[in-house]
N, C-alpha and C positions, 0 to 999 in steps of 0.2 A: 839524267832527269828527262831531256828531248825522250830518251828511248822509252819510256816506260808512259809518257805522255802521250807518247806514235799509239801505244795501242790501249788505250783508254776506252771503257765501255766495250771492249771485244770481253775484257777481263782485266796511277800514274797515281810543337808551337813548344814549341817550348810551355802551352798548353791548348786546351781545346777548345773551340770557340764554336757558336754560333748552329748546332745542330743537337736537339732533343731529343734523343729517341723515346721517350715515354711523356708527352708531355701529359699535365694533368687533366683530365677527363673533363669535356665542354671549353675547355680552354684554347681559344685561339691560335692557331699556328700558323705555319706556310708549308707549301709543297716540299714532303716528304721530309719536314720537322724543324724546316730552315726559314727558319721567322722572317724575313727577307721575300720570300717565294709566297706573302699572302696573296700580293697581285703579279700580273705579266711582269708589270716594268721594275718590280724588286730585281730583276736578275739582275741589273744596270745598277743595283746598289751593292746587290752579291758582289759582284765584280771590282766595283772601288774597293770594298774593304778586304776582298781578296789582295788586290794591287798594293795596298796601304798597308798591309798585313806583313806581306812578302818585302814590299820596302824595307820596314822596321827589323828583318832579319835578316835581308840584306846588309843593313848597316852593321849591326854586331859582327857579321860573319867579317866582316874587312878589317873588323879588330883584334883579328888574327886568335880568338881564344883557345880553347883545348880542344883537341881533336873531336874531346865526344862530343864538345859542347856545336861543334860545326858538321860533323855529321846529324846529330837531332836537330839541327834549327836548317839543317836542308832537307830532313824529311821534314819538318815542317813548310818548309816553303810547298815543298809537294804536296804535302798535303791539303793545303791550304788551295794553290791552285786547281788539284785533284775534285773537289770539293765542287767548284762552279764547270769546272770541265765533263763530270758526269753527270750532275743533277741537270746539264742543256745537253745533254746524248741524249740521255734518257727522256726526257720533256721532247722533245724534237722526234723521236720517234714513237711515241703514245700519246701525247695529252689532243685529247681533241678539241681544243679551243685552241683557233688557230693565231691569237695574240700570243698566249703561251708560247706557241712554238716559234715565232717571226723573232719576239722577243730572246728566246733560248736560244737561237741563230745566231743574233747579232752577241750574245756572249760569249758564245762561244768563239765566232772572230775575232775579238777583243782578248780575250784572254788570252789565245792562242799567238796574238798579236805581240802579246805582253812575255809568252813562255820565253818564245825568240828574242827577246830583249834578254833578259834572264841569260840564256842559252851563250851570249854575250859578253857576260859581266865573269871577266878575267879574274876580279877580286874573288869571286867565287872559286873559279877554277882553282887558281893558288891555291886557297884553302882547302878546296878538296885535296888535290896531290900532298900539299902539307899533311893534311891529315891521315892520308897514305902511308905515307914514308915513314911514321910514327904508330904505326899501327898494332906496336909492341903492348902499346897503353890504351887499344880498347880491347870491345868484347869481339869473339872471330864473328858474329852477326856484323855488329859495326865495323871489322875491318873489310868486309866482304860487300858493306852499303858503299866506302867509302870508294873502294875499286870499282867499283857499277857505276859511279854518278862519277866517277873521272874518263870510265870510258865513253861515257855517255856523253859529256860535255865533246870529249872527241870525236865520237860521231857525230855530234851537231856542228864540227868545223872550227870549231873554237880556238884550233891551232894553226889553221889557216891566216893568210894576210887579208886586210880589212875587204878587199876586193872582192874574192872569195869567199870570207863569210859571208858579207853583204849578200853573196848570189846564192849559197845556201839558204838563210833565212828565207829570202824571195822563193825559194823554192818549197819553201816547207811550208810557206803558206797556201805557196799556190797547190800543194798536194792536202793540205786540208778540204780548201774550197774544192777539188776537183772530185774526192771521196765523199762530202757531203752533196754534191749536186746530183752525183752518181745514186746513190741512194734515196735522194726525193724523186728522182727520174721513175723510180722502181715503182716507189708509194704511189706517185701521181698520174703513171700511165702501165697501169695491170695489162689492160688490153683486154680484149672479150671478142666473143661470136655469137652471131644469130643464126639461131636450130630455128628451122621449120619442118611439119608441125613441133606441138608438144608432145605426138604420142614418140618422137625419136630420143626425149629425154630420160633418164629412168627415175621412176619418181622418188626414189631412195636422196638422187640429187636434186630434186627439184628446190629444195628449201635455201640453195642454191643462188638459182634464176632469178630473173625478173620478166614481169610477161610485157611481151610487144606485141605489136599488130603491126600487121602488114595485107595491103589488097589482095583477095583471091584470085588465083589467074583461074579459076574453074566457076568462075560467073556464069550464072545464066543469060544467055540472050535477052529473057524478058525482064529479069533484074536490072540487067544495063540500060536495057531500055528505057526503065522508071528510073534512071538517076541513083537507085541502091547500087551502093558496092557492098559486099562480103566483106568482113574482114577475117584477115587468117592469122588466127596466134601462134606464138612460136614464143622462144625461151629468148634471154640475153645473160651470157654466162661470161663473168671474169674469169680472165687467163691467168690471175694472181697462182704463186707457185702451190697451196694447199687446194685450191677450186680446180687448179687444174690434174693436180694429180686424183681424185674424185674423180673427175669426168675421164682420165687413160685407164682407169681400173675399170669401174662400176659402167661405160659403156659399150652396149654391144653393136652400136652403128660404127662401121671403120669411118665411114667419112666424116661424121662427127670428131672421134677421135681424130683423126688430120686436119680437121681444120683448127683444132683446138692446139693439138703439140705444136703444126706451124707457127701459129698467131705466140703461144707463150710462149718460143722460142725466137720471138723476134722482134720483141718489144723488154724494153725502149729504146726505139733506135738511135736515140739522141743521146744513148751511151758509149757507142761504136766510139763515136767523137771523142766522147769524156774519158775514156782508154785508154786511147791513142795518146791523149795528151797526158796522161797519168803516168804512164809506162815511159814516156822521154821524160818528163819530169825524174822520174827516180832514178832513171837512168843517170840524168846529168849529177843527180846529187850523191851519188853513186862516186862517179868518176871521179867530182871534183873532192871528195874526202878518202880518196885515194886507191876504192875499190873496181876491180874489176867491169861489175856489173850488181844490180840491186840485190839479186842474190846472192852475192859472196857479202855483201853490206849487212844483211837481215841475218842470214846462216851462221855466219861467222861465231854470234857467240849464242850459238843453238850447240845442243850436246856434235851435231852432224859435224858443226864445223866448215862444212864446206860447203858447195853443191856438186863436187864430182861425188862426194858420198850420200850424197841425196838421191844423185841423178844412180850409182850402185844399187841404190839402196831400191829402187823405184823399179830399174831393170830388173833385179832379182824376183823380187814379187808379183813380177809381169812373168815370170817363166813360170816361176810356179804356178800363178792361177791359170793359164793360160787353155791346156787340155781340160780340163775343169769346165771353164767357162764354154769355150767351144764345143764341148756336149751339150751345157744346158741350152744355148742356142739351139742347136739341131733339134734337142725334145721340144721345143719351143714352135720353132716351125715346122716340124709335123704333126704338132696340134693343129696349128693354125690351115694346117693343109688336110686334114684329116675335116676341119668343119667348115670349112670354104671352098676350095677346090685345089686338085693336085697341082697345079700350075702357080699357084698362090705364094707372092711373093711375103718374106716375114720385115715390115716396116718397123722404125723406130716408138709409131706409137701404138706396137703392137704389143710391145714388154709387158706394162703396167698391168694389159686385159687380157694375155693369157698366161703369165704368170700367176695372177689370182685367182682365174679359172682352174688351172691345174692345180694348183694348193688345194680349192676346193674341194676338188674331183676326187685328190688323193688321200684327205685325210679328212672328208666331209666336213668341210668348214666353211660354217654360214660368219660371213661377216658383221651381220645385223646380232647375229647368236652373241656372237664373241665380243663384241660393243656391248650388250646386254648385261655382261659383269662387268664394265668398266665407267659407271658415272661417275663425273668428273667430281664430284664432294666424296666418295669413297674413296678415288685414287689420291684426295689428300691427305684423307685417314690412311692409307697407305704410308704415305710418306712422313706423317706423324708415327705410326707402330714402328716403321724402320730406325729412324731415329731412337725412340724411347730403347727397343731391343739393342742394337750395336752400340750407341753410346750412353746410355743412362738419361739423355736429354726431353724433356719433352717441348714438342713446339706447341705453343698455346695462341689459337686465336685472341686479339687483343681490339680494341677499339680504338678509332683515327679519331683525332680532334678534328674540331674542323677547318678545313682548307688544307688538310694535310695528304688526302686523298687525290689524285684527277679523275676519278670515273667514279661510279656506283660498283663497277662489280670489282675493286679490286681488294682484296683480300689484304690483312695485316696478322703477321706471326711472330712473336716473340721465342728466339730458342734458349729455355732456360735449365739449366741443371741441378740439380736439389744440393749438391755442395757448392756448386761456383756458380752460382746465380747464372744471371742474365749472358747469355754468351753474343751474342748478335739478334739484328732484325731483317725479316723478310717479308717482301711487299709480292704478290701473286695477281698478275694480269694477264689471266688464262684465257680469255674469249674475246675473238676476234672481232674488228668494227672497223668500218669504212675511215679510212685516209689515219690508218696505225700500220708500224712493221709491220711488212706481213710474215715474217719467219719467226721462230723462238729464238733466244736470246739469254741470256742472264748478266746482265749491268749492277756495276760495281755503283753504290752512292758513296760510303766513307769505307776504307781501310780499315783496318786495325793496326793500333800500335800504344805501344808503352806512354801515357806522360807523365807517370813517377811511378815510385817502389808500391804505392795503393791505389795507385787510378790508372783503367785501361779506357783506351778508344773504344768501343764496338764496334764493330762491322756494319757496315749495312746494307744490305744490294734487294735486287729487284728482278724477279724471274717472268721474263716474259713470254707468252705463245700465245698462238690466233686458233683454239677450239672454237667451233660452230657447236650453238646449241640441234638438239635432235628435233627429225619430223616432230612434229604435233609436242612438242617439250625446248622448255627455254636452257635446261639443262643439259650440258652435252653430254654424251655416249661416246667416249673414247675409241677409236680402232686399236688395235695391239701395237701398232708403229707408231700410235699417239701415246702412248704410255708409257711406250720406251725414250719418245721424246721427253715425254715430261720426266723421269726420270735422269734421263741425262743432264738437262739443265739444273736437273736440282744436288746432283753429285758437283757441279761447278759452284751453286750454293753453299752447299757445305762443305768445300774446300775452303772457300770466302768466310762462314761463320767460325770454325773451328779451329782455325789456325790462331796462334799468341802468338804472332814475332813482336819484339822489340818495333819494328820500324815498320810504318804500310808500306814502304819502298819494297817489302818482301809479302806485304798480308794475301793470305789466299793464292786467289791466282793468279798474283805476279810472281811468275814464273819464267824460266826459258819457256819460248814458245813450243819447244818440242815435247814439253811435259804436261801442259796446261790443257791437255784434252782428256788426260789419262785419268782422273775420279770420275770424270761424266762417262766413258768408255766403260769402266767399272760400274757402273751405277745402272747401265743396261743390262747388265747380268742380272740384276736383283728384279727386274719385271718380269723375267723370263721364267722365274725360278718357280716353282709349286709350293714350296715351304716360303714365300714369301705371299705368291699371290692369294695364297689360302687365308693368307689373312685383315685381308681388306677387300678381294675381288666378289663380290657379291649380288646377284641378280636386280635391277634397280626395282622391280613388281612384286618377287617373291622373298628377296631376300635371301635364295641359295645361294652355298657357297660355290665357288668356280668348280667343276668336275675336272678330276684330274688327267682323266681321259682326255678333255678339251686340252688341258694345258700342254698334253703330250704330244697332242697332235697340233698345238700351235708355234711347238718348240721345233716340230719335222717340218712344219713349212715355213721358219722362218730361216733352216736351214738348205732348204732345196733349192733355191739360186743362191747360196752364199759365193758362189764363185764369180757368178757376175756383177753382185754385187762390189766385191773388192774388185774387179777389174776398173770397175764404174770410178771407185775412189782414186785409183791408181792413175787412172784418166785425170782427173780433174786437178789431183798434184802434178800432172807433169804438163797440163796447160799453163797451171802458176810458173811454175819453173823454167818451163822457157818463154813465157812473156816476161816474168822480171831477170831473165838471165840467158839475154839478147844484149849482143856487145855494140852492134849497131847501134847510132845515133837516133837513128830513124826506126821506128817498129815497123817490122811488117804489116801484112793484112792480118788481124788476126782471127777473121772466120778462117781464111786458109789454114793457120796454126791449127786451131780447132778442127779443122776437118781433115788433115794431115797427121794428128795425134790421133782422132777415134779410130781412123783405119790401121793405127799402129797398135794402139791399145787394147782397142775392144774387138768384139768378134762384130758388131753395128755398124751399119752405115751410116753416113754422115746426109742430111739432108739438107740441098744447095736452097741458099738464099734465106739461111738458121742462121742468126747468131747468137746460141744461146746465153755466150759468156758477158754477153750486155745486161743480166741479172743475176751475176755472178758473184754476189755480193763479199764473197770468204779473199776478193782479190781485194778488198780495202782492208781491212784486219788483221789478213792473215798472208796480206804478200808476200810471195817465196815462198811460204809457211805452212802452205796447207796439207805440205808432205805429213807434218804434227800429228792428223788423224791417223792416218795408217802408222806411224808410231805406237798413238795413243793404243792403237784396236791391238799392237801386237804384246803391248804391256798390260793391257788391260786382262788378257788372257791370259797372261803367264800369274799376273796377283791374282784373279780367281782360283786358278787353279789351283796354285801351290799356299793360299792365303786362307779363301773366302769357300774355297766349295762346298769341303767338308759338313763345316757347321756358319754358314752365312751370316744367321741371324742372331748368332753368340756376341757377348759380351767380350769374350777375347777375341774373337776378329774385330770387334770393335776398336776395342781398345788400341791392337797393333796396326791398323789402318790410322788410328788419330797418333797414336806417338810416334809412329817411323814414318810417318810420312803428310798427314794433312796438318798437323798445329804448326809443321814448317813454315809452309806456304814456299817461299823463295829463299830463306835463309839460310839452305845448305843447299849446295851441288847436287843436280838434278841426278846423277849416278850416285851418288853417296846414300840419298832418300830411299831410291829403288833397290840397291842394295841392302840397305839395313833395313826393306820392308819384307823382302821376296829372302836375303841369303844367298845371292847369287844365281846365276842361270836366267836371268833376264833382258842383257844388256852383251853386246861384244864391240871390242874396239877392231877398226877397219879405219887406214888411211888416214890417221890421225884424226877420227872422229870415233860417234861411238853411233852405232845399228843396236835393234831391239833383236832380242835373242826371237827367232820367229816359230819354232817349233810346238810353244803350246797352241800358237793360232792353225797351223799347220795341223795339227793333231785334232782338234775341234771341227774343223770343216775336212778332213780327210782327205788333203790333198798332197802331194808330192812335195818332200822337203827338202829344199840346199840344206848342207852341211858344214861344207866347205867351201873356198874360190881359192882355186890354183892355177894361174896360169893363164887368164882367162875363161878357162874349165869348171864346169860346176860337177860336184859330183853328190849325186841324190839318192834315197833312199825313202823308200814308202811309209807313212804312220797308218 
């Protein structure tokens, strides 16, 4: 239960209480359908009856009943706590009423207060293991819940002596609070530069900026003299991670650009700290439940297994991309030296602006053009057509009661299917606003699971991203990497809607964390595609369809750096990896980590007095774990391929993506799913773990493929 609780809102009753998903039209509700959340301080009542709930199934559970009857009344506990645990994730990083959020805080401590009590109660455990060991008399769902939530109580220390637990729980709080501080650090200090003048801005970003003034150092004598000063306007631009990736593309001053990548690579520095102490915290709770180090803790029950097969698995993908990547570098910096001077050195935040100039250059592509089919209400109708196509489903805008909303602009979808009704709900908070996440997301509000032979839980979760509306328009104008974004979050969606397990201990995407990227990973193939985008991509003035020519030539430049791109990935897993799988008591520096990895990793230099990994936010969620993406990206290619390419938008790849693999969710073994989706050829076992087969990604970016590993020895072959 601890374990599935650890990663809550990444993607944790014997009946159902307390959450409406349709309430009736004008009728009063709470935040997100949970009558409790009318006001701030409902949370603090969420939470007693959370507490109060879970007590009353605590007690039966000690009355030692039937297996099934103690696996379901411990997904209901989960459930139950699950319930106030994401509805104050979620609240805590959108609602802009900052009672909400103060409030959603302090629940979040309390419950999480409460989990670790739980986490505790032996009477439990018992019954789980009991319920184990009898495992003949349930369903293989439930006998596969009841093995989770025993191993789980084990890694919360449960078999430890009181001393020891005591000092895990202390520990598990203190890595709550240290993840949550870490991430208001991000919200509450972006960081920003002042450009002088405004003509060094491009005015593409200016909607952007904010204007400031500053004295003119080019006064005149007789102005000073009369006591007039000049004032000189200039820009103030947040360093937040979307403002600033805008300002490394779209500008052509280098010094702008450096003082931009500097600043948003160096704030907040008051997470250096909150790291440090994060990283000895798991360390310790690591050790004292009998692991290695936090990585072999979190890996351990990933398909990997380990981290020497991560750390394999990491290396190999580093050889491969490797001459790849160091070419597009060189073309890189002989642009750059080609329109600056021979002597010209190629900087970190040179990537962003002349990577998009050369895409340009090479396949004439205006970025304004290619945003021009991408308004954000068509890329919904998008994602409505894809649904209706693959699975028969349609998702229907629906109306919020009120107080069931926190914003004006967020959207409410019902996905319903003409034989099986109503299948889940999704709440859509696409446009970006001062002091909310600033990255995209997708938060889980309620699971899905069974509470009898005619009644099912629904799903419910919540898709978040920060789109800026466009120059002179309140609506945004997507780029092509904002539509792959929104696609991917909404592939984690509909893992979340379309799964039916028995138990939310399994729904959607609770998952092994090594699996749980791989629908969103899939889900980018379908923005890419021309028989998809032909059918929603449409010019926001004229109403043309996307030309296919565009789409051709935006599918070649999103594959002209793909090399450095996975380098880039390959990087950022293996700063997780060795910050959480560091045997030391004590962590290093970990800008040195950082700057001692990019020089290994990447063909980039590291620039002194960066730390980028202080907004690094994939280290709270996905500790250890972030190797999952490159995972995900090498399964995701192999189900295209061999699954979806063909015919994408067919009713049978629909269908075989929902029955072998999404209505799962977590209920069958993450190799079992992959195989009964693909047939084999996706996956290989290595060192008692299991690696993704890598050769359809290999084959797609045309790079250089291991085969084999003999001996040390790799032996390769060209696609």
């Amino acid at each position: 239960m601890w374990n599935l609780i650890r990663r809550v809102a990444a993607n944790f009753r014997l009946e159902a209480r307390g959450y409406h998903a349709a309430p009736r039209s004008g009728v009063s509700t709470g935040l997100y359908g949970f009558h409790h959340l009318r006001t701030a301080g409902g949370f603090q009542r969420f939470v007693d009856e959370a507490i109060e709930r879970s007590t009353e199934l605590v007690a039966f559970i000690s009355t030692m009943p039937s297996a099934a009857d103690v696996v379901r009344a411990m997904d209901e506990i989960s459930d139950t706590v699950c319930s106030v645990v994401d509805s104050a994730e979620l609240c805590r990083h959108t609602h802009p009423d900052r009672e909400y959020v103060e409030e959603a805080n302090k629940a979040s401590l309390r419950i999480n207060e409460y989990l670790h009590y739980l986490n505790t109660d032996h009477s439990l455990y018992d019954a789980v293991k009991k319920a184990e060991r009898e495992g003949n008399s349930l369903t293989e769902e439930a006998q596969r819940a009841a093995h989770n939530l025993r191993v789980d109580f084990e890694k919360g220390g449960i078999h430890l002596c009181e001393e020891k637990l005591d000092r895990v729980n202390q520990l598990n709080i203190e890595i709550a609070q240290l993840c949550r501080q870490f991430g208001e650090n991000i919200i509450n200090d972006p960081g920003y530069v002042d450009v002088f003048p405004t003509s060094r801005i491009p005015k593409q970003l200016r909607h952007l900026c904010k204007p400031i003034y500053q004295s003119s150092s080019r006064e005149s004598t007789a102005l000073s003299k009369s006591g007039y000063h000049m004032k000189e306007r200039g820009f103030r631009i947040s360093t937040e991670p979307s403002a600033l990736s805008s300002v490394l593309q779209c500008t052509a001053d280098e010094e702008v650009r450096r003082m931009a990548y500097i600043k948003g690579n160096s704030v907040p520095h008051g997470n250096l700290h909150v790291l440090d102490r994060l990283i000895a915290a798991r360390h310790e709770l690591a050790r004292i439940t009998g692991y290695r180090t936090y990585a072999d803790f979190v890996v351990k029950q990933n398909m990997a297994s380990s981290p020497k097969v991560v750390a394999s698995f990491l290396l190999e993908m580093s050889e491969i991309v490797k001459d790849k990547a160091d070419e597009e570098f060189e073309a890189i910096w002989r642009v750059k030296r080609e329109k600056c001077s021979p002597t010209a050195h190629l900087e970190p935040w040179d990537e962003a602006y002349y990577t998009a100039l050369m895409k340009s250059s090479a396949f004439n592509l205006d970025s304004s053009v290619v945003a021009s089919y991408f308004p954000l209400p068509q890329c919904i109708e998008g994602l409505k057509i894809l649904v209706k196509s693959l699975f028969g489903a349609k998702c229907c805008n629906i109306p919020m009661a009120p107080g069931e909303s926190w914003h004006p602009d967020v959207l409410k979808m019902s996905l319903h299917h003409p034989e099986e009704g109503d299948l889940g709900i999704l709440y859509l908070d696409l446009y970006s606003r001062e002091g909310k996440y600033p990255g995209c997301a997708h938060f889980a509000i309620k699971g899905g699971r069974r509470i009898s032979d005619n009644e099912y839980q629904l799903p419910v979760v919540a898709l978040v991203c920060n789109f800026s509306g466009s120059p002179n328009s309140s609506i945004a104008r997507l780029n092509h990497w904002e539509v792959e974004t929104l696609f991917h979050e909404f592939g984690h969606a509909l893992h979340s809607l379309l799964s039916r397990t028995d138990y939310q201990h399994f729904s959607g995407t609770r998952v092994v964390l090594d699996l749980a990227e791989t629908p969103s990973n899939l889900f980018e193939y379908y923005a890419c595609d021309f028989r998809v985008l032909k059918t929603f991509a449409k010019h926001y003035s004229t109403g043309e369809m996307i030309p296919e020519k565009l789409v051709e030539s935006m599918q070649a430049a999103r594959k002209m750096f793909a090399a450095t791109e996975l380098q880039r990935q390959i990087f950022y897993a293996s700063i997780d990896q060795t910050l959480f799988g560091e045997e030391a008591a004590s962590p290093r520096d970990t800008s040195l980590v950082v700057a001692d990895l990019k020089r290994q990793f990447t063909s980039w230099k590291h620039v002194e007095g960066t730390h980028w990994q202080a907004r690094f936010s994939h280290l709270l969620n996905y500790g250890a774990g972030y190797y999952s993406y490159l995972y995900a990206k090498c399964f995701a290619a192999t189900i295209w391929k061999k699954v979806c390419q063909d015919d994408p938008l067919s009713s049978a790849t629909g269908t075989a993506l929902r029955t072998n693999f999404l209505r799962h969710g977590g209920a069958k073994e993450a190799s079992v799913l992959l195989n009964d989706l693909v047939g084999g050829g996706i996956l290989k076992k290595r060192d008692g773990g299991i690696v993704p087969d890598i050769a359809s990604l290999c084959e797609e970016m045309n790079v250089v493929c291991d085969v084999k590993l003999t001996e040390g020895k790799r032996s390769r072959i060209f696609l």
